[in-house]
N, C-alpha and C positions, 0 to 999 in steps of 0.2 A: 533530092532523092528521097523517097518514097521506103519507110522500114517498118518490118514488122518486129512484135516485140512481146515476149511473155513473160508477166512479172509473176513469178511462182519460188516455185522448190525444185533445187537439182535432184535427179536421181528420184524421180515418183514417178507412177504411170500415168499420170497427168498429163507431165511435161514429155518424157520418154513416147507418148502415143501420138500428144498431138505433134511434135517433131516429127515421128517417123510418116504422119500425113499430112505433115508440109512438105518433107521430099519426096513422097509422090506425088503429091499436085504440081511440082516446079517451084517451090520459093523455100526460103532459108530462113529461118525465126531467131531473133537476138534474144538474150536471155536476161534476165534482169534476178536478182536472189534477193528474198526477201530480207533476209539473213542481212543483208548489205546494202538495203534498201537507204538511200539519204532523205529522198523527198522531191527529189529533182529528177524531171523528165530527161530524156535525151532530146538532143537537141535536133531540128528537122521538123520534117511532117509523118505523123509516125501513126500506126495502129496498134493500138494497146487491149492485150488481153488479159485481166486480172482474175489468178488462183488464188484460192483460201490461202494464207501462212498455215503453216504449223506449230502448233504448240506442245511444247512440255508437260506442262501440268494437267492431270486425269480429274484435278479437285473440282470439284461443281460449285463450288462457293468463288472458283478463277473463274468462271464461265461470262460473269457480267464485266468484270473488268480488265478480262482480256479481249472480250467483244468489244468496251469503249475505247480499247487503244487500236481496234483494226479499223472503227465507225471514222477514229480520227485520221488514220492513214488515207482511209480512203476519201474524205474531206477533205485532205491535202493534194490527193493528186488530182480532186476535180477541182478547184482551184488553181492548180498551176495546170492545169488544160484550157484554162477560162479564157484565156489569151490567144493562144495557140492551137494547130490545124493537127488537131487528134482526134480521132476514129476509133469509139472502144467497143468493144463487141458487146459487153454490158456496161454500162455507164457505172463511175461509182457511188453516185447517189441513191441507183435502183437496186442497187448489191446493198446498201445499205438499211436501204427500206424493205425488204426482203428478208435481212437478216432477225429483226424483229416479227414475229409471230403472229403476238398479238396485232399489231397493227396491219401486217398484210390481210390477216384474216379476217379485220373491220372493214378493210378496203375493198375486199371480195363482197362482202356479205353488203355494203353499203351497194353493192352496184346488182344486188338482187339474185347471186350467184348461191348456187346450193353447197353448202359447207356445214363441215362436222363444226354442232352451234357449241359456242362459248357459254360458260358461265359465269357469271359476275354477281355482286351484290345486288346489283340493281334487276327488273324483272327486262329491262328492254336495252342490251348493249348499244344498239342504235341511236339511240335519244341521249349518250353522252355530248352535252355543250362542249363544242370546239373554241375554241380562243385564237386569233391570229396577233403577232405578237410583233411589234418592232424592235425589241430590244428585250436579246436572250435573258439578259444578267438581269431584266427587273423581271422574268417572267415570274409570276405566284403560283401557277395553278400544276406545278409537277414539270415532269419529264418532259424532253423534246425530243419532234419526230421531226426530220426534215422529210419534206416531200418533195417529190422530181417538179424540176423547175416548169412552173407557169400551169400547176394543177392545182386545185383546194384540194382539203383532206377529206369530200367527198367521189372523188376522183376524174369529176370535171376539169376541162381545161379552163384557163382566164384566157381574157382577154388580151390582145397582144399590149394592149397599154395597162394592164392593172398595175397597180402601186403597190399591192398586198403582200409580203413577202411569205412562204411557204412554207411556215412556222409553224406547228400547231401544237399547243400543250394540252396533255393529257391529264386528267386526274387518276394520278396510279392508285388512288386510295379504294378503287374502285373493284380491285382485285381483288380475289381467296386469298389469305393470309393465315388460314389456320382450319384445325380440323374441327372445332366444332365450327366455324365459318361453312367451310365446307359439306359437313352435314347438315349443316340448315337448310343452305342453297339447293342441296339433295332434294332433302325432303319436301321444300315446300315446292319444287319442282317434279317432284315425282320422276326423278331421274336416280335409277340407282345403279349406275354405271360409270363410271368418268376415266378420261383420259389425264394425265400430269405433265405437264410439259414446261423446262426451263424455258422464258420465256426467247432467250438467245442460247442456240444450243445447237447441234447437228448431231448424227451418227447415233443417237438413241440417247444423248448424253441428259441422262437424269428421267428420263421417260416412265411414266409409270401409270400402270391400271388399276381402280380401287373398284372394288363391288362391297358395296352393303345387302345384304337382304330385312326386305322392312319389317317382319314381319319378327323374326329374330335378335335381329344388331350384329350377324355375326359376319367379319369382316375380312375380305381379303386384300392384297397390297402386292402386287405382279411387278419389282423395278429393277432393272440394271446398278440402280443405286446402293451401295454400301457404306454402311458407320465405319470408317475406320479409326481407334483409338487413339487420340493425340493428332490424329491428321483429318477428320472430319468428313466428308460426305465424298465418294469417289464412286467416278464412271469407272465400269466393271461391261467386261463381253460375257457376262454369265447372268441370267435370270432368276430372281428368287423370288419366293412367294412367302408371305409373313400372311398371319394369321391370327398369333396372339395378341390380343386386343391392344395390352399397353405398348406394344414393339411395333406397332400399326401407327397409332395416334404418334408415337415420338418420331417416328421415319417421317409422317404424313404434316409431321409438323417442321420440322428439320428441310424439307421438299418446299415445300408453300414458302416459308420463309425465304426461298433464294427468286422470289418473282417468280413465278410460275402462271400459264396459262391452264385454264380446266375446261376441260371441253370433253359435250358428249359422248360416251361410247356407243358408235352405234353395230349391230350384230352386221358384220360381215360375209359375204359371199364364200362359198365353201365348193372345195375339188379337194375331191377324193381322201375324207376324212383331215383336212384341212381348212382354216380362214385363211382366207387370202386378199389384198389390195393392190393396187398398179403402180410402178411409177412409169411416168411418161416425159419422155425428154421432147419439148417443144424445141426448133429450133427456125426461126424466119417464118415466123408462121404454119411450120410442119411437121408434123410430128415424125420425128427422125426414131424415133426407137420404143417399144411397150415392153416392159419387164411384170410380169407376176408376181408375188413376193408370197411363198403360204408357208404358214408357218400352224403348230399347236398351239402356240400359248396366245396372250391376246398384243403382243409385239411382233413386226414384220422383220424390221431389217435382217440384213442377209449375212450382214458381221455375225449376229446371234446364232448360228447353224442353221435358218431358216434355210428355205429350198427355193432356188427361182424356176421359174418355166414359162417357156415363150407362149408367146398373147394365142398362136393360133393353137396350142396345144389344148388351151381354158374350151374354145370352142363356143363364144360368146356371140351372141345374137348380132346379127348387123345393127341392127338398131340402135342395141347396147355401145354397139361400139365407134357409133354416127354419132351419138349424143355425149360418146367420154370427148372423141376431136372438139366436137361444139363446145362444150364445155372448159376444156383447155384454151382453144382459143379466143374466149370472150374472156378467160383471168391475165390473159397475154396482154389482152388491149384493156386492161386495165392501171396497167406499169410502163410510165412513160422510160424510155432507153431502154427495153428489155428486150433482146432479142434472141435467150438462149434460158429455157427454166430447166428444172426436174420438178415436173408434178406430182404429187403425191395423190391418188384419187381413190376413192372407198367405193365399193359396190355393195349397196344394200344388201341383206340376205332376203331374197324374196321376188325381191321387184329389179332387181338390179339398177335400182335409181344410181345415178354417180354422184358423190360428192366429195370437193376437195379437201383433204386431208392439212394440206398444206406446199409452201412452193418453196423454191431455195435456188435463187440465179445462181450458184454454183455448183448446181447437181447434175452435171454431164460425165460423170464419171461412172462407165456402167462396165465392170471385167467382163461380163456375156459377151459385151457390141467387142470392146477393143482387143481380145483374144480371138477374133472370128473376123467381121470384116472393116472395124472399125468406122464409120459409119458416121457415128456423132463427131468424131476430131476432122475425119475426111471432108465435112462439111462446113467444118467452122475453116479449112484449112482453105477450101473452096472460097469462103468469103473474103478471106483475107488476099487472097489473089485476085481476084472481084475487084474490089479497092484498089490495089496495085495496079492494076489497069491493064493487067496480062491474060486476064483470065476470058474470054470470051461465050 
């Protein structure tokens, strides 16, 4: 017999939406709590949907090693599927590699897609040597990224016989680590804008905007980020803007230090005394839902009192909005097992060029859609019936 299954959190709008559009579709979803999670599938032929866990901790300094004990759960359950006749709506290798920033955003940019560019020590992110590795424990060269099975870390598929396993280490040494780091790479880029981004992180967690003017030195620092005393660096749903020079460098140093990605700011599309950027829920190749996100300061999210408003209110060119789908759907067919994102996309100011902001397989969670017609759960609720062999 044939079961569905959502391994999440009791009592969220998550679980509570996609539930109430599996009983409208006809089927009934088992529940699995993170909370109580062993490690062990149930037993059958089953469809697995996996939600983020919840965490406790607001500290930015828990962000990477609370990320390494979700990378490892979900390493456990694609290994005990490895066997067995499971069907996951995202696979947990591709939730994995997603979760990572930086590397989704290498993987974008390696397949020629237009993305808010990174900064790094080096003048060309691209021309980082990859290394493929048979054996984790002697790897030398840094961190490891698993990549979905039977791709290189250029996003090519192998071979159905390659022997290469799908290992790649990075050299993290490669990254901003500090603020005069930082303003080098500025200056000698003639970029005096940037983005801050923990490099494993969601919901604004550590986010932040620095502007230098060159001409001055005089410096601004836009973060959700707070010093708190004895307890160290915490996500915060309030924005502040620092300005005096030494409370800049010590944040800015404090920030870099937790791995952090830095990437261009580039000046955004603007409605009605407003910047504003998209997020776009891809789902099976369709884009099931477009949110606006405008906001004053140079942060969207909608946690922060930003304002959303729907895609046809912006009143954006068709064209604009033929090339955001094309666009999303070429970062789709870039992530083997992905079949459900939230895209993040930036509209130039000017030209409305689109570029990805960033992606996160578990961004379906939009209160617009699932207070109104619910739409993105009704869909996923639809596939799983699909599967089940009910759904015509």
């Amino acid at each position: 017999m044939r079961q569905v299954f959502l391994l999440g959190n009791p009592s969220t709008k998550r679980t509570d939406y996609l539930k109430k559009a599996a009983a409208q579709t006809g089927i009934s979803i088992d529940f699995l709590n993170w909370k109580d999670w062993s490690g062990h599938l149930p037993e059958g032929e089953i469809f697995l949907k996996i939600d983020p866990p919840l965490w406790d901790s607001c500290s930015l300094e828990q962000l990477e090693p609370l990320t390494e004990v979700y990378r490892r759960q979900l390493a456990e359950i694609g290994q005990a599927a490895e066997y067995r006749k499971v069907e996951f709506f995202n696979t947990p290798s591709v939730i994995a590699e997603l979760l990572d920033k930086y590397g989704c955003k290498k993987c974008l940019m390696r397949a020629g897609l237009p993305v808010t560019d990174l900064l790094c020590k080096e003048d060309d992110v691209l021309s980082e040597k990859v290394f493929f590795c048979s054996d984790k424990q002697k790897c030398q060269y840094g961190v490891m990224q698993t990549l979905p099975e039977n791709r290189y870390s250029d996003g090519q598929k192998m071979g159905s016989n390659s022997s290469l396993r799908a290992d790649v280490c990075k050299d993290s040494q490669k990254r901003i680590r500090s603020t005069e780091q930082l303003l080098e790479e500025m200056s000698q880029r003639r970029v005096w804008q940037v983005f801050i981004k923990p490099v494993f992180g969601s919901g604004a967690a550590g986010v932040s905007g620095f502007r230098v003017q060159p001409g001055t030195g005089r410096m601004s620092l836009y973060t959700c980020a707070f010093d708190v005393p004895d307890s160290g660096l915490v996500n915060t749903k309030r924005l502040r803007q620092y300005t005096e020079p030494g409370e800049v460098r010590r944040l800015l140093d404090r920030l870099l230090g937790l791995d952090c990605v830095v990437e261009r700011w580039y000046p955004k599309a603007a409605y009605d005394r407003y910047v504003y950027d998209l997020r776009v829920v891809v789902q099976e190749h369709k884009i099931d839902y477009i949110l606006a996100r405008l906001s004053k300061g140079p942060i969207t999210n909608l946690h922060l009192n930003n304002h959303p408003l729907s895609i046809e209110e912006l009143g954006l060119p068709f064209q604009t909005m033929v090339g955001v789908e094309e666009l999303c759907q070429r970062a789709m067919d870039c992530f083997s097992g992905l079949k459900s994102a939230g895209i993040d996309i930036l509209l130039e100011k000017g030209s409305l060029k689109p570029r990805i902001i960033e992606m996160n397989a578990q961004g379906d969670l939009i209160y617009q859609d699932i207070y109104h017609e619910n739409v993105i759960y009704r869909r996923q609720a639809e596939r799983m019936k699909s599967w089940m062999g009910e759904f015509q």
